[in-house]
C-alpha positions, 0 to 999 in steps of 0.5 A: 512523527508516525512508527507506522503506515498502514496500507490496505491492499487489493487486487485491481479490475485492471489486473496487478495490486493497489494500495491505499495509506489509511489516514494519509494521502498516498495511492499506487499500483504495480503488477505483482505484490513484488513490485507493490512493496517497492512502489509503496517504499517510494511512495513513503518516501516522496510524501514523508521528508527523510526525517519524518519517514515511518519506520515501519510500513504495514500492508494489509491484504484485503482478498474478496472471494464469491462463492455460490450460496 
């Protein structure tokens, strides 16, 4: 059983978030970082039985930023 899951975390093209498990299976998505940490919960949810569920879900907010040379 695994204490923790990491997700790497960006804003998506299309507008809103993405976040991807390292290590594991599990993509999602939603509008606002509000509606991300509910979407990955569920995610969690669905891919780990009850038993074998994470205690503990760490996202890690990947930001690029341009700027002139």
């Amino acid at each position: 059983m695994t204490n923790e899951i990491i997700f790497a975390v960006q804003e998506s093209p299309e507008g809103g978030y993405e976040a991807r498990a390292l290590g594991f299976s599990i993509f999602t998505q939603a509008e606002s970082l509000e509606k991300l940490k509910a979407a990955v919960r569920d995610a969690v949810s669905c891919h780990f039985g009850e038993n074998q569920k994470p205690q503990v879900i760490r996202l890690h907010i990947v930001k690029d930023e341009v700027i002139p040379a």
